[in-house]
C-alpha positions as CSV (number, residue, x, y, z in Angstrom):
1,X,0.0,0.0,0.0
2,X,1.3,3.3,-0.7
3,X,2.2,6.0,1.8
4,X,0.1,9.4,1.4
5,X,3.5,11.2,0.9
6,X,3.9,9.4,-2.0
7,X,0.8,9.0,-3.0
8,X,0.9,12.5,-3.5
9,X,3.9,12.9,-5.4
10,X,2.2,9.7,-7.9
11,X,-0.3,12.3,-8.1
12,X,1.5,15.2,-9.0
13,X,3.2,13.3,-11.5
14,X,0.6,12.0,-13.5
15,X,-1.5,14.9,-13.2
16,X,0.7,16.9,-15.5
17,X,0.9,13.8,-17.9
18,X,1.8,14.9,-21.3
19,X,3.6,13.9,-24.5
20,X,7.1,13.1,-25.1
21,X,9.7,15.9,-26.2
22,X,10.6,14.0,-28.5
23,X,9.0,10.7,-29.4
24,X,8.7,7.6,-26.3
25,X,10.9,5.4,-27.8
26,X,12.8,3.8,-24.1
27,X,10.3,5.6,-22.4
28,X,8.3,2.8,-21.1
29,X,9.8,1.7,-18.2
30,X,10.0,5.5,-16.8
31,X,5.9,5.9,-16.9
32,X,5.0,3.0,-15.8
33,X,7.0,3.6,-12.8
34,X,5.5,6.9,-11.4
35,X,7.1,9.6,-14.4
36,X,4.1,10.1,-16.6
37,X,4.3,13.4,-16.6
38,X,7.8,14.3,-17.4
39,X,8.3,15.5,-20.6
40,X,10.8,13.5,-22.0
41,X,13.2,13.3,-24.7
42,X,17.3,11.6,-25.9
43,X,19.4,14.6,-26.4
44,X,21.4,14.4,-29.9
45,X,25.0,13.9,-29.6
46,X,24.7,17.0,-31.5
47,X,23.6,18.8,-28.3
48,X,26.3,17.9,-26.1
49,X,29.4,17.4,-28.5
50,X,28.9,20.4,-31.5
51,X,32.2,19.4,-32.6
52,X,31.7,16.3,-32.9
53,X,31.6,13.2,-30.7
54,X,35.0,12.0,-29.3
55,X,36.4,8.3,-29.4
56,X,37.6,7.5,-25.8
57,X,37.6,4.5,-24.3
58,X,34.6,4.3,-21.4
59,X,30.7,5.7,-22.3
60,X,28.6,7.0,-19.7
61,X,24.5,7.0,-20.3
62,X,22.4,9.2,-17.7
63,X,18.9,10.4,-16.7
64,X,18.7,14.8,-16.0
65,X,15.7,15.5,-15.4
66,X,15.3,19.6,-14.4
67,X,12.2,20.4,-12.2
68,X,9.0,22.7,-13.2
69,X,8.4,25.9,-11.1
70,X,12.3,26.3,-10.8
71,X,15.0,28.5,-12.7
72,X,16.2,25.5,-14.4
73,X,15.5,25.4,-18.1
74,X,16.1,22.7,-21.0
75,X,18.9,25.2,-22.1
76,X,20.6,25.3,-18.6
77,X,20.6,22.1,-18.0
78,X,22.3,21.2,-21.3
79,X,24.9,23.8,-20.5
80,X,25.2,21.6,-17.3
81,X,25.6,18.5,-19.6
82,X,28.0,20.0,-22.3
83,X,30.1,21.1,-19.1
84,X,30.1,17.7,-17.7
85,X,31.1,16.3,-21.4
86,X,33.6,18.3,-21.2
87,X,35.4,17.3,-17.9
88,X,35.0,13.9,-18.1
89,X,36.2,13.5,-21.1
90,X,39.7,14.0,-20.0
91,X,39.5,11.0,-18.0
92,X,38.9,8.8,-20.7
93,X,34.7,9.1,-20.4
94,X,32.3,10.1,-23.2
95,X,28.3,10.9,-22.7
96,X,26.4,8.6,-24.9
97,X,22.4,8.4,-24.1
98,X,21.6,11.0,-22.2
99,X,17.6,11.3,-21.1
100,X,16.7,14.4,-20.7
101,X,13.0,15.0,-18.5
102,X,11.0,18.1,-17.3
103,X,9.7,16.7,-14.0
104,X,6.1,18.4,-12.4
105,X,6.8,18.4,-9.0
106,X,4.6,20.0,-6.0
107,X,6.8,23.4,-4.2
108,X,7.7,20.6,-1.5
109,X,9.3,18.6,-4.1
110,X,12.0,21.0,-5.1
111,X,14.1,21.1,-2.3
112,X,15.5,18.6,-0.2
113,X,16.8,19.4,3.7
114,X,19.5,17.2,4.4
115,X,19.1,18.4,7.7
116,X,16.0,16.1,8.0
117,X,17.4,13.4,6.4
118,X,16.2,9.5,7.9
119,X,18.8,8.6,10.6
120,X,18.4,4.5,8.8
121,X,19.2,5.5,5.4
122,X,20.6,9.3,5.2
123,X,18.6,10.5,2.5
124,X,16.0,13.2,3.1
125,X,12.3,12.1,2.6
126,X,11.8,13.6,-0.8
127,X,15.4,12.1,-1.9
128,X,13.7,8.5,-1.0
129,X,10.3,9.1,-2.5
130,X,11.2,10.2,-5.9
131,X,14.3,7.6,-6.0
132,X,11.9,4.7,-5.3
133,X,9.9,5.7,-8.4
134,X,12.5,5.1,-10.1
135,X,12.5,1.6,-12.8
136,X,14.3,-0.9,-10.7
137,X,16.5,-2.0,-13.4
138,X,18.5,1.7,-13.5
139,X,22.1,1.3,-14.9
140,X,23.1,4.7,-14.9
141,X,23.3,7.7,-12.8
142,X,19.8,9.7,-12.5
143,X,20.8,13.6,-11.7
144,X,17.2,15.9,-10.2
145,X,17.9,19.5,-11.1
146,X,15.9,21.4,-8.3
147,X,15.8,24.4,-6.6
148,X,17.3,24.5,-3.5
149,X,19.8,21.8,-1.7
150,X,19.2,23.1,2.3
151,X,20.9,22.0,5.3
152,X,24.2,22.0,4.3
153,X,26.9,24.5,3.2
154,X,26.9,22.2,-0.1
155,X,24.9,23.1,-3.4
156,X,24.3,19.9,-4.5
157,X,24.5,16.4,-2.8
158,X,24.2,12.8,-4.1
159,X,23.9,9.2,-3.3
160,X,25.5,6.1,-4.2
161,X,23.3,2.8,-5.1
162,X,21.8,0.4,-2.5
163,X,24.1,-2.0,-2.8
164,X,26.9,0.2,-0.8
165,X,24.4,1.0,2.0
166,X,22.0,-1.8,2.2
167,X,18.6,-2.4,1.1
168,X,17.2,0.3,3.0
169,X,18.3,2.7,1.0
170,X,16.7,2.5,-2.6
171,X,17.3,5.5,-4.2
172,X,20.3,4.2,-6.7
173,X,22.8,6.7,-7.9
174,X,21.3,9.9,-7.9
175,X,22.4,13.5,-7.7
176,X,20.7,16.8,-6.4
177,X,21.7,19.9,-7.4
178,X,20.0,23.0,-6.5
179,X,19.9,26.1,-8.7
180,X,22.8,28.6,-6.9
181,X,25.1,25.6,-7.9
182,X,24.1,26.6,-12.0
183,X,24.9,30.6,-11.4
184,X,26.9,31.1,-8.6
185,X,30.4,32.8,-9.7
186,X,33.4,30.8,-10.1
187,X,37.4,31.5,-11.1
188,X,36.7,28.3,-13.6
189,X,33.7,29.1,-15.9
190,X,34.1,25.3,-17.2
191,X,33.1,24.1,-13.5
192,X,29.7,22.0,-13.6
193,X,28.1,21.0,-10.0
194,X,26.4,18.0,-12.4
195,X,30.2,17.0,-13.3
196,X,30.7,17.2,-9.6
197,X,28.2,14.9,-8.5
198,X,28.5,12.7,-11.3
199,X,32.2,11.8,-10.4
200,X,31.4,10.9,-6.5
201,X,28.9,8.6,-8.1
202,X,31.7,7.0,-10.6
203,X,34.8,7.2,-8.4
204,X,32.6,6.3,-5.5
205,X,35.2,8.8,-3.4
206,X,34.1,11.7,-1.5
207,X,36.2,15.6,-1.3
208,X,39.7,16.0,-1.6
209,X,42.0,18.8,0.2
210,X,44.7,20.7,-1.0
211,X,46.5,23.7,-3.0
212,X,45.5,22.8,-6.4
213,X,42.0,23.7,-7.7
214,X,40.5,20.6,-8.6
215,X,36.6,18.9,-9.5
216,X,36.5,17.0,-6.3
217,X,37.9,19.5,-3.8
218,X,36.3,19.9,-0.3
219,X,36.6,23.9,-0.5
220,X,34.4,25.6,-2.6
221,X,36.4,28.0,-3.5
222,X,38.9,25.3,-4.9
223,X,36.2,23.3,-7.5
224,X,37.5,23.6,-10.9
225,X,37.1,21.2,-14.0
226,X,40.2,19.8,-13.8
227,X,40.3,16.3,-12.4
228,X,42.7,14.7,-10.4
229,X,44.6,11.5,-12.0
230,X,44.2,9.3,-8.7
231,X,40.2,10.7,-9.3
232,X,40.5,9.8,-13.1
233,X,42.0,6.3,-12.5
234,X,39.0,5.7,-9.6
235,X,36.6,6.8,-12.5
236,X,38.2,4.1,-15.5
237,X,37.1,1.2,-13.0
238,X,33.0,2.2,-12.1
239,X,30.5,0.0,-12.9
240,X,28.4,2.7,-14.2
241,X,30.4,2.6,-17.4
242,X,30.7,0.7,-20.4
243,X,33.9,0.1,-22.7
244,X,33.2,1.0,-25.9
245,X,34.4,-0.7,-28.9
């Protein structure tokens, strides 16, 4: 039986129900579980490599989907995606399907409070309701762009799959990146919170210290695109990605 929480956020999803961006094809799985109303579509490898895609040796699909009611637009987050192209591709790691989604969610859907998160599994609420729609059967890292990441000095947060914290927690590998992370100012215009995320999920690591500006760096200040080689090497070796031909 459901829960009314998320009951309600079943509800708010279907209610918006509408069609596809661009066509349904894949889409299947994502409806029946709970995301009928996200408009959805594959971006063109056009859309994130306009010079062409690169041959490197690992491929990385993912799921963005950019919340309704929220300063995140289809153009911003493909900015976010291009960005995140970009960086990872110097460890060896190319985009290949990438779903994009516009997700109808309620005003208490986009933020989470990791202040309030569940003492059993760490994830706020929201985090666990919306992961748990997910289909089961998700290979690939699933990034919400929302509006506000509260209860932490961090922007964005994310969260590795079940298997590395037990079945309790069944919200996959998923990323949550509030808006301020998109605009605020930084030294390295190249930076991309979604990049930042992305790479805990791969290198299954956490911040690193130090003098040199880097992706993963615990100061905020100190994020830049460039990625560390111990972080690149961590990256070569995730599950999450496939060797391409």
């Amino acid at each position: 039986m459901l829960s009314a929480r998320r009951a309600v956020v079943l509800l708010c999803l279907a209610s918006a129900a509408s069609a596809s961006l661009a066509g349904t094809d894949g889409f299947a799985p994502w409806t029946d579980s709970g995301f009928l109303g996200a408009d959805q579509r594959w971006l063109h490898p056009d859309e994130i490599y306009p010079r062409g895609v690169p041959a490197l040796p690992f491929e990385l699909d993912a799921t963005v989907m950019f919340a309704r009611g929220t300063p995140w637009t289809q153009a911003r987050a493909v900015r976010q995606i291009r960005r995140t192209a970009g960086i990872l591709g110097a460890c060896g790691v190319r985009l290949g399907r990438i779903r994009l989604a516009r997700l109808p969610l309620g005003p208490d859907r986009r933020r989470i409070d990791v202040s309030e998160s569940d003492p059993a599994t760490g994830v706020p609420a929201a985090v666990a309701e919306l992961s748990a729609l997910l289909p089961a059967a998700t290979p690939h890292p699933v990034a919400f762009l929302i509006a506000r990441v509260a209860g932490t000095e961090s922007l964005a947060v994310s969260y590795r799959a079940r298997d590395e914290r037990g079945p309790g927690a069944p919200y996959l590998n998923t990323a949550w990146i509030g808006y301020r992370a998109h605009w605020l100012p930084r030294k390295d215009e190249e930076y991309s919170a979604l990049a930042h995320e992305f790479a805990h999920l791969l290198c299954r690591c956490g911040h690193t210290a130090g003098p040199t500006r880097h992706l993963l760096h615990s100061a905020r200040n100190f994020l830049a695109s460039t990625v560390l080689p111990e972080h690149c090497r961590r990256i070569a070796s995730s599950p999450l990605l496939t060797v391409t031909d």
